[in-house]
C-alpha positions in Angstrom: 121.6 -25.0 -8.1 122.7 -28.2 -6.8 123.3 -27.1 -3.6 119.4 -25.8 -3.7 118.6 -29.2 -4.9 120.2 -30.9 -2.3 118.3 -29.1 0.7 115.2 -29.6 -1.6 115.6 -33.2 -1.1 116.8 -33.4 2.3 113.8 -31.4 3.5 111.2 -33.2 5.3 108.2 -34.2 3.2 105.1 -33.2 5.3 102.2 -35.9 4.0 105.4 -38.6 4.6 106.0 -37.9 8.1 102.3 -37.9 8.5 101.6 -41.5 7.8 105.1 -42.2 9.6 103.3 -40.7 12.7 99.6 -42.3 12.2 101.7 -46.0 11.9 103.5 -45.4 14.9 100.5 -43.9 17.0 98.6 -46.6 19.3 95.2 -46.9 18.1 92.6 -44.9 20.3 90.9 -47.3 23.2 87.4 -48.5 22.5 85.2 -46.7 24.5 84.3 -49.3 27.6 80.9 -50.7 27.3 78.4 -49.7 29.5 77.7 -51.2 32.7 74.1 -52.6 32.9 71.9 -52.3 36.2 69.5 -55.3 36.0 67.9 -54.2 39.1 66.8 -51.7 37.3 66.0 -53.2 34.3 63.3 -55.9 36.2 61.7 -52.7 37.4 61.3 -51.2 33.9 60.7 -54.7 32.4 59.4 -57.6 35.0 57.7 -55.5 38.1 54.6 -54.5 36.2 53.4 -58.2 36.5 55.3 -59.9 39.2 55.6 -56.8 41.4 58.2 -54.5 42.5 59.8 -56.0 45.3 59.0 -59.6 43.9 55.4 -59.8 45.3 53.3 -60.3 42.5 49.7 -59.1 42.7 48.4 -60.3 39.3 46.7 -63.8 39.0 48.5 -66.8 38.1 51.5 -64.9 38.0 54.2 -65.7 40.5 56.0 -64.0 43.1 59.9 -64.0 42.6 61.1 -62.5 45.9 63.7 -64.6 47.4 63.8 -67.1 44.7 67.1 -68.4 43.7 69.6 -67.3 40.8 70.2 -70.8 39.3 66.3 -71.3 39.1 65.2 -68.5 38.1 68.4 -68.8 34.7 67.1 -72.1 34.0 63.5 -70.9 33.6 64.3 -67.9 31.6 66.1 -70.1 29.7 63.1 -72.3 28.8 61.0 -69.4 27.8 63.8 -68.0 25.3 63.7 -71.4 23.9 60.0 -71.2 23.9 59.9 -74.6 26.0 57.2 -73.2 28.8 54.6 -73.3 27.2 52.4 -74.7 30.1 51.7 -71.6 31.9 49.0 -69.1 30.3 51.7 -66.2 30.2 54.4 -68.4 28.5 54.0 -67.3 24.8 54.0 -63.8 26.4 57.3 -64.2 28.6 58.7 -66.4 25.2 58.5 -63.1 23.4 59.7 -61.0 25.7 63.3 -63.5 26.5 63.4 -64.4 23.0 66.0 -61.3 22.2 68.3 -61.9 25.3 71.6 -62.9 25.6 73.0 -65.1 28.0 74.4 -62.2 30.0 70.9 -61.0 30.2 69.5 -63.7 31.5 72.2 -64.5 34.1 71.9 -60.4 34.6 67.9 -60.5 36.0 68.8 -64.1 37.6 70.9 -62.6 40.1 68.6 -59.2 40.2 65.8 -61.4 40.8 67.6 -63.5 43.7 68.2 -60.5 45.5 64.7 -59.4 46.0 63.9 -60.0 49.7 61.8 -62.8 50.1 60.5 -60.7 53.9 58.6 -59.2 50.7 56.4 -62.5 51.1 57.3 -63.0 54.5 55.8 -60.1 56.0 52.1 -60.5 54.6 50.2 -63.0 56.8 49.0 -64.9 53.7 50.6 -65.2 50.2 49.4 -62.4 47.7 46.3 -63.9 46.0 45.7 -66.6 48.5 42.1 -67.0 49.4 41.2 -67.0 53.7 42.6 -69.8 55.1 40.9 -72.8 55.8 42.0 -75.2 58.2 41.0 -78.3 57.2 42.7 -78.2 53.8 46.3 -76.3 55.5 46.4 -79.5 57.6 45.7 -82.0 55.0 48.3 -79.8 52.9 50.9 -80.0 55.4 50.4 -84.1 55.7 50.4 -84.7 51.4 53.7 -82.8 51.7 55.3 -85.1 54.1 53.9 -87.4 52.5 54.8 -87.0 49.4 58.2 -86.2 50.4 58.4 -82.7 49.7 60.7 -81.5 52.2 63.3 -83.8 51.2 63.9 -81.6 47.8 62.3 -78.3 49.0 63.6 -78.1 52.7 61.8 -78.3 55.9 60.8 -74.8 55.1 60.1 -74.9 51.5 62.8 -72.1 50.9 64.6 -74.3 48.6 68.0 -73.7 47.3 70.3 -73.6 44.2 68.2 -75.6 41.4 65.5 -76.3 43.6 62.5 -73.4 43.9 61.7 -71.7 46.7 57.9 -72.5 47.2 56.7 -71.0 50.2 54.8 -67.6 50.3 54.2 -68.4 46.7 50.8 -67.5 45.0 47.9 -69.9 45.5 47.0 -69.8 41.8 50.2 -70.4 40.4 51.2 -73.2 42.3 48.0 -75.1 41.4 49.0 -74.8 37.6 52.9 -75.8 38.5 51.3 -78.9 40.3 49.0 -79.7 37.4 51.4 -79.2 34.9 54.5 -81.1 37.1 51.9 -84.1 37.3 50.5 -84.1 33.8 53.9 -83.8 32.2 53.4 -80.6 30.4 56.0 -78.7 32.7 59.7 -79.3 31.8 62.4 -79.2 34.3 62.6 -81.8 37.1 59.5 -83.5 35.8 60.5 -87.6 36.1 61.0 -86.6 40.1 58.0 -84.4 40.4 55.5 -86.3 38.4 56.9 -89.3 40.7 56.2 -87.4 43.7 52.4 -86.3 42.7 51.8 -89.9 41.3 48.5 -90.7 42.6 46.9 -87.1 43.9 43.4 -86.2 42.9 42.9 -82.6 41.8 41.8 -81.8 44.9 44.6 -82.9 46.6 46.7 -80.6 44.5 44.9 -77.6 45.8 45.3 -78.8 49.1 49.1 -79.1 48.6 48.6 -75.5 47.0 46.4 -73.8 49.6 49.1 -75.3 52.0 52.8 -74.0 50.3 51.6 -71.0 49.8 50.6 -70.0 52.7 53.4 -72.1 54.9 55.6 -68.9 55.2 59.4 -69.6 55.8 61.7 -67.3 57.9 62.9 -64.6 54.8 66.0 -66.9 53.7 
């Protein structure tokens, strides 16, 4: 008997060396998370109004091709804050960034920056631009050098970093920028830009618009 006993006791107790093995096992990996394609997301998301390659075809609503990463965050952040409210699509494009993160919005920044701007470049006139007329592309070209445009903007209105690239973009929306830069409704750079349209009639704006927009730069 106590011989019996003894083995009894010496013998391995199965639900003990169970949760001896559980403690010691390494805790399974979490499963990686997925990696997210903005590219494709601005097609499923952005190109139904501002065009697949960038080139937007819808009134008022501007062309993004070749425009620049840090921009293009610092506007999406506005909207998510619901701080554009100058533009006639803003409550619509508050809505639609109010439920991103800021990996999202860095995410389509840089999806959005690497849509070609030869998108733009290629067409002989911006999308949406009327037939060009002559008289106002000149006095265009001489409010923006006088107003200094190309200091900010560069001598091809490409832009760069912070700063927007404007040329190539739509006629219609660069009237409301302008209006809404000079009235004060449009936040972001607006002490330096309501300086720098101090003074212009409404139908110098247009002029300044009809110009930009159809002063095509190089693709950069």
């Amino acid at each position: 008997m106590a011989s019996g006993a003894w083995a009894q006791s010496a013998a391995p107790k199965p639900q003990a060396s169970k949760a001896a093995a559980s403690k010691a096992a390494p805790a399974p990996a979490a499963a990686p998370k997925p990696v997210v394609d903005y590219g494709e997301r601005y097609t499923a998301v952005c190109a139904a109004c501002h065009g697949g390659e960038g080139r937007s075809e819808m009134p008022q609503v501007p062309s993004l091709a070749g425009q620049h990463s840090f921009y293009v965050v610092t506007q999406l952040f506005l909207f998510r804050d619901g701080r554009r409210n100058d533009h006639p699509m803003g409550a619509a494009m508050s809505a639609m960034a109010k439920g991103m993160s800021d990996g999202d919005l860095r995410g389509y920044s840089e999806a959005i920056a690497r849509l070609p701007a030869a998108a733009l470049t290629a067409a002989s006139t911006a999308p949406g631009a009327p037939p060009r007329d002559a008289a106002r592309f000149e006095r265009g070209r001489q409010l923006t050098t006088a107003h200094r445009c190309t200091s900010c903007h560069g001598p091809d209105l490409a832009g760069g970093g912070q700063v927007p690239r404007l040329a190539g973009q739509r006629e219609d929306y660069l009237q409301i920028a302008l209006k809404g830069f000079q009235g004060g409704t449009r936040l972001g750079y607006t002490p330096a830009m309501n300086e720098a349209l101090s003074g212009l009639t409404a139908q110098d704006l247009d002029d300044l618009a009809h110009y930009i927009s159809g002063s095509l730069s190089d693709g950069k």
